[in-house]
Residue, then its C-alpha position, 0 to 999 in steps of 0.5 A: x500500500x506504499x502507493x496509496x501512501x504516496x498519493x495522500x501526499x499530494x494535495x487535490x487540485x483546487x479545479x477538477x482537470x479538464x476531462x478528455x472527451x476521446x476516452x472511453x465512457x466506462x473506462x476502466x481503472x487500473x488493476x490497483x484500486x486502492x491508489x486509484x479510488x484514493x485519489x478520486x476520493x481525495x479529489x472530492x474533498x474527502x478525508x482518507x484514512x488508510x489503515x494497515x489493519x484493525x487496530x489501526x484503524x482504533x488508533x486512526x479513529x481515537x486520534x482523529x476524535x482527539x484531534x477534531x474534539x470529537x466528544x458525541x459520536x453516533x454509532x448504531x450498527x451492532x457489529x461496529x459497537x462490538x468492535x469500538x467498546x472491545x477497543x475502549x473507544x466511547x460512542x453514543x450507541x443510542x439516539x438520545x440527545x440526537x439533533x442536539x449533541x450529534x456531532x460525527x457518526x461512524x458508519x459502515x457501507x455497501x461498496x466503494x467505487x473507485x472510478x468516481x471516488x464514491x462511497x455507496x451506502x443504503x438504507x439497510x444498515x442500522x444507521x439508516x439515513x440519518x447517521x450519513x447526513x446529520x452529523x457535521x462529520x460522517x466517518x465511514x469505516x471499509x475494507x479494500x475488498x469491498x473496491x469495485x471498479x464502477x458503478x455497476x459492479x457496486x450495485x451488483x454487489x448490493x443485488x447479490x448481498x440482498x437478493x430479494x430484499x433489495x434495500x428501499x434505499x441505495x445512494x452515491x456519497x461524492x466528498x462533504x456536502x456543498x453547494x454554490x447556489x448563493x453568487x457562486x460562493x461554494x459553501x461546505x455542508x448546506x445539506x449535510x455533513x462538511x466532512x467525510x472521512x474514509x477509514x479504509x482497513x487493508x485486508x487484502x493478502x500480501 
């Protein structure tokens, strides 16, 4: 993963680069999905986090929680509050106080689509849809198994996790909320949350 290390340090260019209209539509990354999915991610304004493994990971998020002051973080999915109290990682498993004090969520996710630099969540999980776009900041926590090449390979990977109970909702996450509606002025977070942050947990073999 010493290539997706590389490319966390260069910083996103302040304007997307000018798309060549002679590609191919559905043009397919390079075999490496991991360095190519963190820099499409970073180029939407997204926070990522790589992580060598699990405990990584704890250490990623407690420092992240220390750093940004982070005091009231959401978490109501059962196997990541499991993993979270078995670290000494304090969270909110409940939604008591919610709209007041909610200021991160942690949140797991469907699939991550390298091409576009997008997280694909649905509404199966406990967190729902209001974990994703409340909080001022929405965590996610993924595997590097979980890459997918395109679009289609994410929502294919949702048709055979479901089957039948296909989820009520499936949405693509592109970077934080923004929009620039008011005299072009670009503001984070009008619609949700101002930050996204990737945990992305390396459990490919080596």
């Amino acid at each position: 993963m010493r290539r997706v290390r590389e490319a966390l340090a260069k910083s996103a260019p302040f304007l997307p680069p000018t798309p060549d209209f002679t590609s191919p539509l559905h043009q397919r990354p390079s075999d490496d999905l991991s360095v190519e999915f963190a820099k499409a991610f970073i180029a939407n304004s997204g926070l990522f986090v790589y992580c060598e493994n699990e405990e990584d990971f704890f250490d990623q998020l407690f420092a992240l929680k220390r750093e940004q002051n982070i005091e009231h973080l959401y978490v109501w999915e059962s196997n990541v509050q499991k993993i979270l109290y078995h670290a000494g990682i304090d969270f909110i498993a409940g939604d008591e106080d919610f709209v007041q004090k909610a200021q991160a969520s942690l949140t797991t996710c469907e699939a991550l689509i390298t091409r576009t630099g997008s997280i694909l969540v649905s509404s199966a999980n406990a967190g729902g849809r209001r974990l994703g776009i409340y909080p001022e900041t929405h965590m996610v926590v993924a595997k590097a198994s979980q890459l997918v090449p395109d679009i289609r390979d994410g929502l294919q990977k949702v048709r055979d996790k479901y089957k039948e109970n296909f989820p009520s909702m499936v949405s693509l996450v592109s970077g934080p909320s923004r929009t620039a509606d008011i005299e072009k002025t670009l503001v984070m977070g009008a619609h949700g949350p101002k930050q996204l942050v990737l945990f992305l947990i390396d459990d490919l073999p080596h």
